[in-house]
Backbone as numpy.savetxt, mean C-alpha at the origin, in Angstrom:
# Nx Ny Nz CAx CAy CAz Cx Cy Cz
-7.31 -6.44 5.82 -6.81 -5.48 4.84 -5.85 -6.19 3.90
-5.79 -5.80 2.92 -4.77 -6.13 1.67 -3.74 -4.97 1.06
-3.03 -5.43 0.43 -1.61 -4.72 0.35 -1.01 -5.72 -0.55
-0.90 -4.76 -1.98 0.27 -4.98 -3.07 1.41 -3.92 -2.72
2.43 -4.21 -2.75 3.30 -3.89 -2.00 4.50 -3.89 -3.27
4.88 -2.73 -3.94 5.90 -2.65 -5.13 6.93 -1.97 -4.71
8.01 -2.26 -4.91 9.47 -2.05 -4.57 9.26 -0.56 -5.84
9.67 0.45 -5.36 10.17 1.23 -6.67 11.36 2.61 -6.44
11.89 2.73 -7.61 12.81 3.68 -7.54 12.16 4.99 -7.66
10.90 5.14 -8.28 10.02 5.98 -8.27 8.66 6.01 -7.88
7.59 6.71 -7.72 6.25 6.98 -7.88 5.50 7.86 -7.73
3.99 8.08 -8.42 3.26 9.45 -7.75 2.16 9.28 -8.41
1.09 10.03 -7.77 0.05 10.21 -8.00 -0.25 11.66 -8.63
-1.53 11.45 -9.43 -1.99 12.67 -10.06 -3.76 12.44 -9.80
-4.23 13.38 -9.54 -5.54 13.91 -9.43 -6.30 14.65 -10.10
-6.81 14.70 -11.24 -7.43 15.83 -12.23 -6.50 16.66 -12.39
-5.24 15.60 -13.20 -4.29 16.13 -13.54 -3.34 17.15 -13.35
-3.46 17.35 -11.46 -2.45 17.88 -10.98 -1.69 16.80 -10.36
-0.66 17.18 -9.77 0.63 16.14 -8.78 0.14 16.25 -7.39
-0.71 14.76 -7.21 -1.04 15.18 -5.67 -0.03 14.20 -4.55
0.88 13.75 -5.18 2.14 12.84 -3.87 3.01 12.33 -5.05
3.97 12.24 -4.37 5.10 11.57 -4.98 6.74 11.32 -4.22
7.04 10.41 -4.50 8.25 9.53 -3.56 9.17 9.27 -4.48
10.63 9.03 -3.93 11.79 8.39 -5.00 11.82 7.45 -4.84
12.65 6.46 -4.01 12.99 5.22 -3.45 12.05 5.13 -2.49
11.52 3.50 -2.71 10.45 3.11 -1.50 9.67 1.98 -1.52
8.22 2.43 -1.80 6.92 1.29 -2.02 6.25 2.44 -2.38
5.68 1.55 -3.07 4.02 2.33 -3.55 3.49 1.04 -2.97
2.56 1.48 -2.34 1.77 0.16 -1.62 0.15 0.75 -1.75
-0.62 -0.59 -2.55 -2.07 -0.34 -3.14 -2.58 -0.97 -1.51
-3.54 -0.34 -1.25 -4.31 -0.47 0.29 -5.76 -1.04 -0.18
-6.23 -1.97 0.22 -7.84 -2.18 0.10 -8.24 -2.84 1.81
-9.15 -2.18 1.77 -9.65 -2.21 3.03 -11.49 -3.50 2.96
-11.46 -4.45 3.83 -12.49 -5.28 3.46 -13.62 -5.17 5.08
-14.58 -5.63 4.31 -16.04 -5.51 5.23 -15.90 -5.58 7.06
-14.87 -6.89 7.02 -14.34 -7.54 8.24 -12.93 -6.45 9.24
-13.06 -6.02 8.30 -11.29 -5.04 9.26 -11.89 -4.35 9.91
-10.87 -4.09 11.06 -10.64 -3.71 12.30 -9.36 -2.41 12.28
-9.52 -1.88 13.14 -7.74 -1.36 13.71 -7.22 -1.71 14.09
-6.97 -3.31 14.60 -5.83 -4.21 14.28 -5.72 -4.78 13.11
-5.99 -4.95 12.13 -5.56 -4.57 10.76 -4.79 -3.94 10.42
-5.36 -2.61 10.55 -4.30 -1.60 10.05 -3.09 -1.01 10.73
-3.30 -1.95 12.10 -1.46 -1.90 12.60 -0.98 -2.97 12.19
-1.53 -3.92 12.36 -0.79 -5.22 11.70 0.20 -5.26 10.47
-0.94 -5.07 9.51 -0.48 -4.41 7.78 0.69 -3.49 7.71
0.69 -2.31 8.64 1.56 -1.12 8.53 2.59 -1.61 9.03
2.87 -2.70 10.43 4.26 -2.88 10.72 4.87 -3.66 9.95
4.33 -5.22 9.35 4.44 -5.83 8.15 5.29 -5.18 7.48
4.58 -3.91 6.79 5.26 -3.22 5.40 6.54 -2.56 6.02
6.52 -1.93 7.38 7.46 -1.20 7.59 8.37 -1.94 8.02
8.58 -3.43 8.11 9.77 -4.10 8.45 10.16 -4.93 6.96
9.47 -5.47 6.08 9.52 -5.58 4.81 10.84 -5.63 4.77
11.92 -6.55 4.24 13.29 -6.50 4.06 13.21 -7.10 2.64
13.32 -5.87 1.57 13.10 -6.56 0.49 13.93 -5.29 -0.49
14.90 -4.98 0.23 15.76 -3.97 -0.92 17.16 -4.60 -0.54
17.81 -4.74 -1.72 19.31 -5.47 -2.10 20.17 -5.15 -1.00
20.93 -5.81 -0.09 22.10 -5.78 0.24 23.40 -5.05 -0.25
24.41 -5.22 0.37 25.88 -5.23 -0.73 25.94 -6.36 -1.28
25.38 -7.50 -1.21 26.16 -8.82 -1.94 24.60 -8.97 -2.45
23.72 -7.88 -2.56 22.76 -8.84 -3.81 21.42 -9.63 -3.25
21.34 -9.65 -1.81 20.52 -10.23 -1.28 19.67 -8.71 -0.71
17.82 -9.60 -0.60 17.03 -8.93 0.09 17.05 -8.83 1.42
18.07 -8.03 2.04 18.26 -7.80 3.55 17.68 -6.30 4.19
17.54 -5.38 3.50 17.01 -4.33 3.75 15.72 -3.76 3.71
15.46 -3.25 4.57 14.27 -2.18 5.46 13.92 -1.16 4.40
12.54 -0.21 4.50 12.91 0.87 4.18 13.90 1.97 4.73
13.83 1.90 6.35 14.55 2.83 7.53 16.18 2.39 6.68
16.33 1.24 6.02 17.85 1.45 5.82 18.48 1.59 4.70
17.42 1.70 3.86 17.68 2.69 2.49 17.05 4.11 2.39
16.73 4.11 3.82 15.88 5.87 3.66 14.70 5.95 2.71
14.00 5.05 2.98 13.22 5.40 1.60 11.79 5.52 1.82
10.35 5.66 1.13 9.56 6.40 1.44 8.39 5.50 0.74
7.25 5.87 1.30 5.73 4.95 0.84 4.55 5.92 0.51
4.46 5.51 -0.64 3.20 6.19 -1.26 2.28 4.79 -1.47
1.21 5.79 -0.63 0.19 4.77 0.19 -1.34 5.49 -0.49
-1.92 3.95 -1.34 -2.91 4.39 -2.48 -4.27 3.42 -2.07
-4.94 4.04 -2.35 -6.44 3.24 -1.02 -7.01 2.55 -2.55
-7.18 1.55 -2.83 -7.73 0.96 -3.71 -8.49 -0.51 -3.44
-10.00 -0.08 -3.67 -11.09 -1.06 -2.87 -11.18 -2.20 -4.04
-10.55 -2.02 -4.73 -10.56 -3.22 -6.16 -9.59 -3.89 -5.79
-8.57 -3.92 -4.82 -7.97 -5.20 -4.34 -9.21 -6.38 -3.59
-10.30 -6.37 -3.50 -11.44 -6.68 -2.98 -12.36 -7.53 -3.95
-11.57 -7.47 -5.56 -12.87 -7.64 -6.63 -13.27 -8.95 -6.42
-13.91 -9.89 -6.76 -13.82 -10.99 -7.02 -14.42 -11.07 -8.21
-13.66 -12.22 -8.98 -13.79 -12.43 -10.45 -14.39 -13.68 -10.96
-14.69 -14.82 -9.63 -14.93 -16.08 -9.85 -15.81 -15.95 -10.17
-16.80 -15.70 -10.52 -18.06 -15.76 -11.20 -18.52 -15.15 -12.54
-18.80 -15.12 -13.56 -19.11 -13.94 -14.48 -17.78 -13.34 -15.20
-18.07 -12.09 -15.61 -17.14 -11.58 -15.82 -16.74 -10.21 -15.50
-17.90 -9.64 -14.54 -17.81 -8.65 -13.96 -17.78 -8.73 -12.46
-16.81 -7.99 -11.95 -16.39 -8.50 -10.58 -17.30 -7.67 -9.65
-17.09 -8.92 -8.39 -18.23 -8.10 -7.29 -17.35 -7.70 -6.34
-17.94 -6.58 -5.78 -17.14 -5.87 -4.63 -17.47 -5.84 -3.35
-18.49 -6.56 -3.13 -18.95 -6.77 -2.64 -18.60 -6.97 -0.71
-17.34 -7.62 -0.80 -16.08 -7.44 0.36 -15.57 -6.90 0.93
-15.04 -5.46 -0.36 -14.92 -3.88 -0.01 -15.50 -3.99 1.12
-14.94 -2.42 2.18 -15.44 -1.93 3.17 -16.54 -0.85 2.61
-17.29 -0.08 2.89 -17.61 0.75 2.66 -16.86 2.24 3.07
-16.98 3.51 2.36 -15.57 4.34 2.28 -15.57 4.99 4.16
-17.13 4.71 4.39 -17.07 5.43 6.19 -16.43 4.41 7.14
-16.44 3.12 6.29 -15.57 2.50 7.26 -14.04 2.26 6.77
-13.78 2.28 5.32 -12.17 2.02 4.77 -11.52 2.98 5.27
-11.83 4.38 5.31 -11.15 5.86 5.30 -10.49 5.87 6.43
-11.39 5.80 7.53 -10.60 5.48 8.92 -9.43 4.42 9.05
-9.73 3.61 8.44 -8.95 1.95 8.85 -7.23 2.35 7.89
-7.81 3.16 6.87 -6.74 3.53 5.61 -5.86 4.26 6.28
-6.54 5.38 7.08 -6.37 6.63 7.63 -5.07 6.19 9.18
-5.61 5.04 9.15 -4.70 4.53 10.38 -3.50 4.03 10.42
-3.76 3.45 9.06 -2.69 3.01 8.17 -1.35 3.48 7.92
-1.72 4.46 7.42 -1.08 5.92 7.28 -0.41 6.31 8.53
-1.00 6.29 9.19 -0.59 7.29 10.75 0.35 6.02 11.14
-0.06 4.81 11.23 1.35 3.65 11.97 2.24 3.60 11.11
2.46 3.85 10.47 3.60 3.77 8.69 4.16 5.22 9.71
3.36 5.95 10.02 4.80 7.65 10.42 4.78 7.41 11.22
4.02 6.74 12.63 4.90 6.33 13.71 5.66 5.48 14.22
6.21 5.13 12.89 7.11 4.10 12.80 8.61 4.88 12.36
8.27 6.21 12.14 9.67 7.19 11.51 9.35 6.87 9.90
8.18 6.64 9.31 8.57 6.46 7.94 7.99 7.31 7.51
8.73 7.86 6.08 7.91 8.97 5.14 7.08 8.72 4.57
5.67 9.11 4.50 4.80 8.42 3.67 3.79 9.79 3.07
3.49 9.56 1.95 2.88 10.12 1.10 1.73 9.73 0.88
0.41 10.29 0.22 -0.56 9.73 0.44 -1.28 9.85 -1.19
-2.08 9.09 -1.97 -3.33 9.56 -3.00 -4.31 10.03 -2.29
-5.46 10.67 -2.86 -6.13 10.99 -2.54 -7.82 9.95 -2.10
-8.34 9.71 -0.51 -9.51 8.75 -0.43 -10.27 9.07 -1.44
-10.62 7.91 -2.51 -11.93 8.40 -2.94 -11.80 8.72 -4.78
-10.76 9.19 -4.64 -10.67 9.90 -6.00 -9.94 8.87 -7.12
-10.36 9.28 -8.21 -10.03 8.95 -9.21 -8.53 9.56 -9.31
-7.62 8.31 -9.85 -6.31 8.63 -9.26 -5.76 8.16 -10.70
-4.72 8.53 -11.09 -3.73 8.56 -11.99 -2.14 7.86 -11.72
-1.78 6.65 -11.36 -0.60 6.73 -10.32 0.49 5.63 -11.41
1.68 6.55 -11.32 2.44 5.74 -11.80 3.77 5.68 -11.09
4.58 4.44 -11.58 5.47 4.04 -10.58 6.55 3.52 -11.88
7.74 2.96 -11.27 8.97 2.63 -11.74 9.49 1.78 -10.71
8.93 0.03 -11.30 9.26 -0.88 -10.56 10.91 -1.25 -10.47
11.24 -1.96 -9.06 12.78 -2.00 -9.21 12.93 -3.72 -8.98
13.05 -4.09 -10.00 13.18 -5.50 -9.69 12.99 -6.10 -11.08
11.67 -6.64 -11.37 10.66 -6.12 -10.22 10.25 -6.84 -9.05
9.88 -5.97 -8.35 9.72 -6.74 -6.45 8.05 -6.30 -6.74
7.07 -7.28 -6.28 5.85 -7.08 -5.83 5.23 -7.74 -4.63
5.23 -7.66 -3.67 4.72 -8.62 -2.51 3.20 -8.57 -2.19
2.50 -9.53 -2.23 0.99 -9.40 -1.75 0.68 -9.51 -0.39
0.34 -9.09 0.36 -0.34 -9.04 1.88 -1.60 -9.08 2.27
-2.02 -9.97 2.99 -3.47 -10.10 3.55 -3.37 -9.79 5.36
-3.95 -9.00 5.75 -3.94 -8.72 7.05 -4.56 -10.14 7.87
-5.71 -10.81 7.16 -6.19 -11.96 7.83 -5.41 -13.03 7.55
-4.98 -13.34 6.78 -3.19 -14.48 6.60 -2.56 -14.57 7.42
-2.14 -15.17 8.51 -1.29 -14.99 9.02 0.26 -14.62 8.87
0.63 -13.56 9.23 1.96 -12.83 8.88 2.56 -12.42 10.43
């Protein structure tokens, strides 16, 4: 699994232009799920993010958790972290999971992120999503579940 991982003071999603999630302080974290994942993946990935020490200190340094700024994850399933571009100029997706197998793995995702005590918000699987955010940094971290982390 993969994970862009954005520090923000804000974010949310919209769905055929209603408000379907939204968070203050946190991550918006883009989820792509690939051919090869497992559900150790998606615990792997989720504790990763939920120990993440990447919000300012008192003196200015990245020492903090979400659990210690209270803060919250809006968690966005996006199979185009998957594209590949080396060839052509239209990317293949080829890597992607397919959605009967991402949904679950996403879905799990989700569930170890709250049993971890964290707030998490969700976009919608599947849908055409609208999502905007308010980076704080800016902080962006990339994650590969098969990388060692």
């Amino acid at each position: 699994m993969r994970a862009v991982v954005q520090r923000v003071s804000s974010a949310s999603v919209d769905v055929a232009g209603e408000r379907s999630a939204a968070i203050g302080p946190g991550f918006l974290v883009l989820v792509g799920v690939g051919c090869e994942d497992e559900p150790a993946d998606a615990a792997a990935l989720a504790a990763k993010v939920a120990g993440l020490r990447i919000f300012n200190d008192e003196s200015g340094a990245m020492n903090k958790d979400l659990k210690d700024v209270a803060g919250a994850v809006l968690a966005v399933s996006q199979f185009t972290l998957y594209g590949d571009a080396r060839k052509g100029r239209r990317p293949s997706f080829i890597a992607a999971a397919k959605p009967e197998q991402a949904k679950p793995l996403f879905e799990a995702f989700v569930r170890h992120l709250r049993e971890a005590g964290l707030a998490v918000e969700t976009g919608v699987f599947g849908a055409s999503m609208r999502v905007q955010l308010v980076n704080e940094g800016p902080v962006t971290i990339l994650l590969d579940s098969r990388k060692a982390f």
